[in-house]
C-alpha positions as a Markdown table, in Angstrom:
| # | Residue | x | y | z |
|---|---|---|---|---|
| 1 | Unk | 282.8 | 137.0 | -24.1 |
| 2 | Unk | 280.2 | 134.3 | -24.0 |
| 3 | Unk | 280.3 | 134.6 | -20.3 |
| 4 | Unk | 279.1 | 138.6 | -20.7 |
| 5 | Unk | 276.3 | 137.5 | -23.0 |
| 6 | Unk | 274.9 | 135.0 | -21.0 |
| 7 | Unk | 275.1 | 137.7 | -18.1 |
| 8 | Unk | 273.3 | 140.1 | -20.2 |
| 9 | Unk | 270.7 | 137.6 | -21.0 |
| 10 | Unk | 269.7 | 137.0 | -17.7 |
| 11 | Unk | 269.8 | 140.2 | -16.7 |
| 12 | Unk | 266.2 | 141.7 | -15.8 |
| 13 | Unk | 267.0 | 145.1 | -14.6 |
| 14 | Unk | 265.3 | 147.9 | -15.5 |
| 15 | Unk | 262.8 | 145.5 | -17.9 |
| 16 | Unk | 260.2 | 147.8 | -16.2 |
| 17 | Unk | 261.2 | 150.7 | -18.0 |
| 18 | Unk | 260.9 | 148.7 | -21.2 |
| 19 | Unk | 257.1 | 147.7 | -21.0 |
| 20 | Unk | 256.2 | 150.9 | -19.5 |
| 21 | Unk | 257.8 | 153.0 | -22.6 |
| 22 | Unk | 255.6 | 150.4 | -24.9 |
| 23 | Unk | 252.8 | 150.5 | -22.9 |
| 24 | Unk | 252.5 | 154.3 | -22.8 |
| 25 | Unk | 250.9 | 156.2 | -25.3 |
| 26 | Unk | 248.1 | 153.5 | -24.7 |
| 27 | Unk | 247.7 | 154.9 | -20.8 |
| 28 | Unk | 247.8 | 158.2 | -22.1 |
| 29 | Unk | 245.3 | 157.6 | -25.2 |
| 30 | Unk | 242.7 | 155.7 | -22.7 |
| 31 | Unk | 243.5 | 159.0 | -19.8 |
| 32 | Unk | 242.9 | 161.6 | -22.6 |
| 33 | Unk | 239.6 | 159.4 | -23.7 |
| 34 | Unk | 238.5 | 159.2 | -20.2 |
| 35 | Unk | 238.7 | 162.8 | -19.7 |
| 36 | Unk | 237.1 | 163.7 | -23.4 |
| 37 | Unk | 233.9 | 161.4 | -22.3 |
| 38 | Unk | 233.8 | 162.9 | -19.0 |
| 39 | Unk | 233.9 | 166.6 | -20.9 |
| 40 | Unk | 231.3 | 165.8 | -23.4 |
| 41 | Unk | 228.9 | 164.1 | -20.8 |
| 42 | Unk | 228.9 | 167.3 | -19.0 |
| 43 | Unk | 228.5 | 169.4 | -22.0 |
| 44 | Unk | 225.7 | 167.4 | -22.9 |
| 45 | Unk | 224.0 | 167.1 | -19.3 |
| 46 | Unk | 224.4 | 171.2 | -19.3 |
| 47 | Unk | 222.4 | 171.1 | -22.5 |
| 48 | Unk | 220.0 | 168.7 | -21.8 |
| 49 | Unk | 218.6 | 170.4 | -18.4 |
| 50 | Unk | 218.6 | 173.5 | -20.9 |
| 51 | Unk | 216.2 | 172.2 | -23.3 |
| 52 | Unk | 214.2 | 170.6 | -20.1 |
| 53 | Unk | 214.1 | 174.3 | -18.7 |
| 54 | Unk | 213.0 | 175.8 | -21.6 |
| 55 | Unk | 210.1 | 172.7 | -22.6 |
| 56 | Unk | 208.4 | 173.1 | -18.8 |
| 57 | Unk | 208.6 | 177.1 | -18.9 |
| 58 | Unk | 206.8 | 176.8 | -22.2 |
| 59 | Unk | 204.5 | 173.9 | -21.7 |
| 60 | Unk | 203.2 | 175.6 | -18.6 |
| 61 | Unk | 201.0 | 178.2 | -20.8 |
| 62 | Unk | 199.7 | 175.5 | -22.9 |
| 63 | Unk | 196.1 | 175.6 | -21.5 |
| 64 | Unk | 194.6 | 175.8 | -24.8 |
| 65 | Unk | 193.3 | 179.5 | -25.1 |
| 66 | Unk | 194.0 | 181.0 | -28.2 |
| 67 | Unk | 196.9 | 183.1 | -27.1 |
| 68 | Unk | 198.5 | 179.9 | -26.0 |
| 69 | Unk | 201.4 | 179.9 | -28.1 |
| 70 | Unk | 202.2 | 183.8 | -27.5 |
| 71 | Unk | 202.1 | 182.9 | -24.0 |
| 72 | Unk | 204.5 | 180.2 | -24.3 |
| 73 | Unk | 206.9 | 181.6 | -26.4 |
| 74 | Unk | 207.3 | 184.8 | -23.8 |
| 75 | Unk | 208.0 | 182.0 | -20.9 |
| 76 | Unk | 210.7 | 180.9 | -23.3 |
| 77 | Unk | 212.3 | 184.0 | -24.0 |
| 78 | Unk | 212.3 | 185.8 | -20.2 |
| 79 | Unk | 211.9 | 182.9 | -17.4 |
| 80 | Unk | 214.9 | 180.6 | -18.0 |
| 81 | Unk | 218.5 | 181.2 | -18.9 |
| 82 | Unk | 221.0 | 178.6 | -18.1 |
| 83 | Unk | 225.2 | 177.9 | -18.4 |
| 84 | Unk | 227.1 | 175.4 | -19.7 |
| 85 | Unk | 230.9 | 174.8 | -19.8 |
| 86 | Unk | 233.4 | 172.7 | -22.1 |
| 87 | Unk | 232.6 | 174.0 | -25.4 |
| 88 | Unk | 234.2 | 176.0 | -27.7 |
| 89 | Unk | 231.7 | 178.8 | -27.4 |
| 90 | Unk | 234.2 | 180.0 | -24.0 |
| 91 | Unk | 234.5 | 179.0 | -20.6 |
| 92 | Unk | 230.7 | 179.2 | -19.5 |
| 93 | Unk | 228.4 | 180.9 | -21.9 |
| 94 | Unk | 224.5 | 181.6 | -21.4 |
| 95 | Unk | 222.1 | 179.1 | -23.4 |
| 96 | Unk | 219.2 | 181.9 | -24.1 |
| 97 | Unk | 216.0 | 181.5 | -26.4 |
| 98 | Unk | 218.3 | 182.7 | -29.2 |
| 99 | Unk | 220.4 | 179.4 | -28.9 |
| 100 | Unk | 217.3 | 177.4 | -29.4 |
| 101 | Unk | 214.7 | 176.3 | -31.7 |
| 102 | Unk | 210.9 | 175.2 | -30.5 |
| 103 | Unk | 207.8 | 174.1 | -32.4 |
| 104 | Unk | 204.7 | 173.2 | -30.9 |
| 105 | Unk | 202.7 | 169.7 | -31.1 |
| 106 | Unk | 199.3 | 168.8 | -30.9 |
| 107 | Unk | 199.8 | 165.3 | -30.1 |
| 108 | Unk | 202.7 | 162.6 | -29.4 |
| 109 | Unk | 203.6 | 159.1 | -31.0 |
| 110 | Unk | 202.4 | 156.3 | -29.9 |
| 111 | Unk | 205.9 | 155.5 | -28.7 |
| 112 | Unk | 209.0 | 157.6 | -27.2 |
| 113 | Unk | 211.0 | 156.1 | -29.3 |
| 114 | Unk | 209.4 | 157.0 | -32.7 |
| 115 | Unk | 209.9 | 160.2 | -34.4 |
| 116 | Unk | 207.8 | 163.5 | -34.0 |
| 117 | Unk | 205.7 | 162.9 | -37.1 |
| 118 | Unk | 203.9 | 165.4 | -39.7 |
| 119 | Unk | 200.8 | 165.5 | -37.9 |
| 120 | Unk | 201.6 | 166.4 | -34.3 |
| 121 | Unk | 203.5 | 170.0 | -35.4 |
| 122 | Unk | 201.3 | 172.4 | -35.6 |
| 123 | Unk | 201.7 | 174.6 | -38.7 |
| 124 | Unk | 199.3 | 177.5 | -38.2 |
| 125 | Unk | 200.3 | 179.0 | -34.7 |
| 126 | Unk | 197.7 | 181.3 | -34.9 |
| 127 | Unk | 194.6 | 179.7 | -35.8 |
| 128 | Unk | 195.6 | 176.7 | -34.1 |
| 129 | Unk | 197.3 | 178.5 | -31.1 |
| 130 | Unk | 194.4 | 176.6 | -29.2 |
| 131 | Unk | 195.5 | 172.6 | -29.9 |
| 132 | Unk | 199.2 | 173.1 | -28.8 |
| 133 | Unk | 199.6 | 170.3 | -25.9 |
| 134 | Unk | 203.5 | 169.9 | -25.7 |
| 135 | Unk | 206.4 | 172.2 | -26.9 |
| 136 | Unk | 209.5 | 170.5 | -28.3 |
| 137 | Unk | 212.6 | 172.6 | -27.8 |
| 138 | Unk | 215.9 | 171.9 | -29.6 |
| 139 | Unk | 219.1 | 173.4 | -28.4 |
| 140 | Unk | 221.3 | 174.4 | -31.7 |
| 141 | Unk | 224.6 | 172.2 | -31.6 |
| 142 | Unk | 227.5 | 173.9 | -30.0 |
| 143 | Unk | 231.3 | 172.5 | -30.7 |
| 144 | Unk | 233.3 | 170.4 | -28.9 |
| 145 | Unk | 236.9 | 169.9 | -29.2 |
| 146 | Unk | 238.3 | 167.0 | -27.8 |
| 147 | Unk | 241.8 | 166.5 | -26.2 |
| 148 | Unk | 242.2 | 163.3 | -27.6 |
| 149 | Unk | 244.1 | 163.5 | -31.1 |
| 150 | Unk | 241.9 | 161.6 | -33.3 |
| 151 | Unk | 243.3 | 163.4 | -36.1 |
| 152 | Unk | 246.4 | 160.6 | -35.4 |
| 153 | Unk | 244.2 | 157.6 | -35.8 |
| 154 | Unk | 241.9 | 158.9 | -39.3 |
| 155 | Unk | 244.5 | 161.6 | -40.7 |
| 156 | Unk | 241.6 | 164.3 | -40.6 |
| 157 | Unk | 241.6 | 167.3 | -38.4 |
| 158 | Unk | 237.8 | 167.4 | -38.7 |
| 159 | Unk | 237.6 | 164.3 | -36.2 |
| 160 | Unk | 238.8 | 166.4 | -33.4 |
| 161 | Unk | 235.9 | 168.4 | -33.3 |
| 162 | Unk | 232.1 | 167.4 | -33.4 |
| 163 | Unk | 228.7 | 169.0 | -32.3 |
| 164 | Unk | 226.9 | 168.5 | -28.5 |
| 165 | Unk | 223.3 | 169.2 | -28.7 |
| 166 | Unk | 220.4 | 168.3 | -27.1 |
| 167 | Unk | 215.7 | 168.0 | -27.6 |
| 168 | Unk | 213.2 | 167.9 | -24.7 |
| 169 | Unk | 209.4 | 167.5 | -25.0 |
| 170 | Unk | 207.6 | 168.9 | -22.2 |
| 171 | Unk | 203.1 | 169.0 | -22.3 |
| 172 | Unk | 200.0 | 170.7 | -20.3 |
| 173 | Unk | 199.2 | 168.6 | -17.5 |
| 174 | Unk | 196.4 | 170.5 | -16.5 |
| 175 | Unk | 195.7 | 172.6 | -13.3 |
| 176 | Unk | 196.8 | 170.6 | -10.1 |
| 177 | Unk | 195.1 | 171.1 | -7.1 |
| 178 | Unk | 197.0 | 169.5 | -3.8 |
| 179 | Unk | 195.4 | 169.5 | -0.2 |
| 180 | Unk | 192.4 | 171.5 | -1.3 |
| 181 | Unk | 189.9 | 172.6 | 1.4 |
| 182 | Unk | 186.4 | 171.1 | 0.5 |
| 183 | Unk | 184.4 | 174.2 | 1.1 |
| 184 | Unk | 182.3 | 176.5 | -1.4 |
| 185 | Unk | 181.2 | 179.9 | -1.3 |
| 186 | Unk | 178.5 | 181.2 | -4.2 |
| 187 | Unk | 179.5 | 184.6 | -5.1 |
| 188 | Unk | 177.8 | 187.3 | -2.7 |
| 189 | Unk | 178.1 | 189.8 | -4.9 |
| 190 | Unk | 176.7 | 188.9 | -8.5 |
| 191 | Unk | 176.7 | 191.0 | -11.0 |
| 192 | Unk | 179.2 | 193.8 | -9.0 |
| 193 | Unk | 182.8 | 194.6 | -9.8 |
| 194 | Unk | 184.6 | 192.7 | -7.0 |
| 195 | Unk | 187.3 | 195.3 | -6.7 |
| 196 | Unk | 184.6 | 197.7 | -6.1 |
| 197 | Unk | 183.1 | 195.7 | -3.3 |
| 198 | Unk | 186.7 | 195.6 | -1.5 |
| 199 | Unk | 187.4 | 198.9 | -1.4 |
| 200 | Unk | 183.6 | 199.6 | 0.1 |
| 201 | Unk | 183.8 | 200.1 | 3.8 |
| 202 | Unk | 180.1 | 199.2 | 4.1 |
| 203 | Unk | 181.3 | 195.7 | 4.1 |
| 204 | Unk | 184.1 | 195.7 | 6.5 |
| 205 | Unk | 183.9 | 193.1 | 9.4 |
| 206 | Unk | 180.8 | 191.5 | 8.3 |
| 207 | Unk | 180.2 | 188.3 | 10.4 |
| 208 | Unk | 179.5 | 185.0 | 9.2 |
| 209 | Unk | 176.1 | 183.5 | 10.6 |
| 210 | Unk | 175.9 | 180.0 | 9.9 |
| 211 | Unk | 172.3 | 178.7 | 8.8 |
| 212 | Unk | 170.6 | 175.7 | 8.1 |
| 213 | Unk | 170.1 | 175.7 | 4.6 |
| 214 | Unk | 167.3 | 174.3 | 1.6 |
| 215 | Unk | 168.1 | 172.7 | -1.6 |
| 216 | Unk | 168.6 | 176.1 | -3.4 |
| 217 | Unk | 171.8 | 178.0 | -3.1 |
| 218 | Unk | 172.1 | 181.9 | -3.2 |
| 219 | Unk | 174.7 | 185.0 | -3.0 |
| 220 | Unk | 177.1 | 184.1 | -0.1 |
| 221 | Unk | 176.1 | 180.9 | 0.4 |
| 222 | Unk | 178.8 | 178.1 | 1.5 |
| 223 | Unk | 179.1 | 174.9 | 2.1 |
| 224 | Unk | 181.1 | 172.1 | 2.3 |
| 225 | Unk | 182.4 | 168.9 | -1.0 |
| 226 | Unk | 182.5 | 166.1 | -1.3 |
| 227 | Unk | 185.5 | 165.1 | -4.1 |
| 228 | Unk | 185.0 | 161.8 | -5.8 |
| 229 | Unk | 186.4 | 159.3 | -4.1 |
| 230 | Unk | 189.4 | 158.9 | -7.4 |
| 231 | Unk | 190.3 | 162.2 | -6.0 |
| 232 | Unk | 191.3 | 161.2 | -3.0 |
C-alpha cells in the first residue's frame, strides 16, 4: 500500500492538464479582453474620422461672410456620410448629420488640453454668423456591448455595455494658393457684364501685342509679381 502511494506521489502525468484547467478562464478572460479593446478601438477610430469629416466639410465655409454658418451647416448635412461597425446600432450603420451635434466657435483656448470655454461658442448664429472660425462637432454616443462578462466580476449587467463617442475641432485657414503663376491682367472690360463680353463674337481671337508700358495701368493691361519673399 505505501508502495502505491509513493508511486502515485511521484507520478507527474498528465500534471499538464491540471495547470491548464486552473489556468483557463484567465486565457480566455485576457482573449475575450483582447478582442473587446480591439472592438472598441475600431468603433471609436470609425467615429473619430466621422467627427473629423464632418469639422473640415464645415470649417471649409467659415470665411467669415454673414451667411457663414448657413453655409457650413449645408456642408454638414449633404457632403459627408460615413460607416462604422461593432456597435449595437447593427452591423455597419451610416453616421449622418442627424447622429451629430455641432456648435460654432469664435476662438480657441490657449491650450488643447483645456476645455471649450463660454466665450469661444458663439450664441447668436445669425448676427454673429460672421466671427465663426472653427466648428466643433460631436458625434452622439452609440453603445457598445462587450464580449467580456464584466457582469461576473461587479454583479451588474450595466457593466457590459457602455457608450463610444467621439469630438473634432476643425478652423478656416484661409484661401491657399500653391504654385501660383505671377502674372496680372487689369480687367479689359470695366464696367461690362463679363458673360456678355464672352458670348460677343466681336472679341473672338483677339491677339495679344505686348508693349512697353508707363507707370499707370489700364483695361487689359498685364504684367508680371513679384510675391514677398515669405511667400516663397
Amino acid at each position: 500500500m505505501l508502495r502505491i502511494i509513493r508511486a502515485f506521489w511521484h507520478d507527474q502525468r498528465g500534471i499538464a492538464l491540471i495547470l491548464v484547467s486552473v489556468m483557463l478562464p484567465a486565457i480566455i478572460g485576457f482573449a475575450l479582453l483582447t478582442i473587446d479593446m480591439s472592438r472598441a478601438n475600431n468603433l471609436h477610430n470609425d467615429l473619430q474620422k466621422g467627427a473629423d469629416a464632418f469639422a473640415v466639410a464645415g470649417a471649409a465655409e467659415l470665411d467669415g461672410n454673414p451667411d457663414a454658418i448657413i453655409r457650413s451647416d449645408r456642408a454638414i448635412a449633404n457632403l459627408v456620410d460615413n460607416t462604422y461597425k461593432f456597435s449595437n446600432a447593427g452591423p455597419m450603420p451610416t453616421l449622418t448629420n442627424a447622429g451629430i451635434t455641432r456648435r460654432y466657435l469664435r476662438s480657441l483656448p490657449p491650450n488643447d488640453t483645456d476645455a471649450i470655454r463660454v466665450q469661444d461658442v458663439i450664441t447668436d448664429e445669425v448676427g454673429d454668423a460672421g466671427e465663426a472660425e472653427f466648428v466643433e462637432v460631436t458625434v452622439n454616443p452609440t453603445g457598445f456591448s462587450a464580449i467580456f462578462p464584466a457582469s461576473f466580476l461587479t454583479g451588474s449587467t450595466a457593466d457590459n455595455n457602455f457608450n463610444v463617442g467621439a469630438t473634432s475641432v476643425a478652423g478656416f485657414a484661409g484661401v491657399v494658393v500653391c504654385d501660383m503663376t505671377p502674372l496680372f491682367i487689369c480687367n479689359p472690360f470695366p464696367g461690362q457684364n463679363l458673360q456678355d463680353v464672352a458670348n460677343n463674337q466681336n472679341f473672338y481671337r483677339k491677339g495679344i501685342k505686348l508693349v512697353m508700358g508707363s507707370t499707370s495701368w489700364g483695361p487689359g493691361n498685364m504684367g508680371f509679381l513679384r510675391p514677398a519673399v515669405s511667400h516663397g
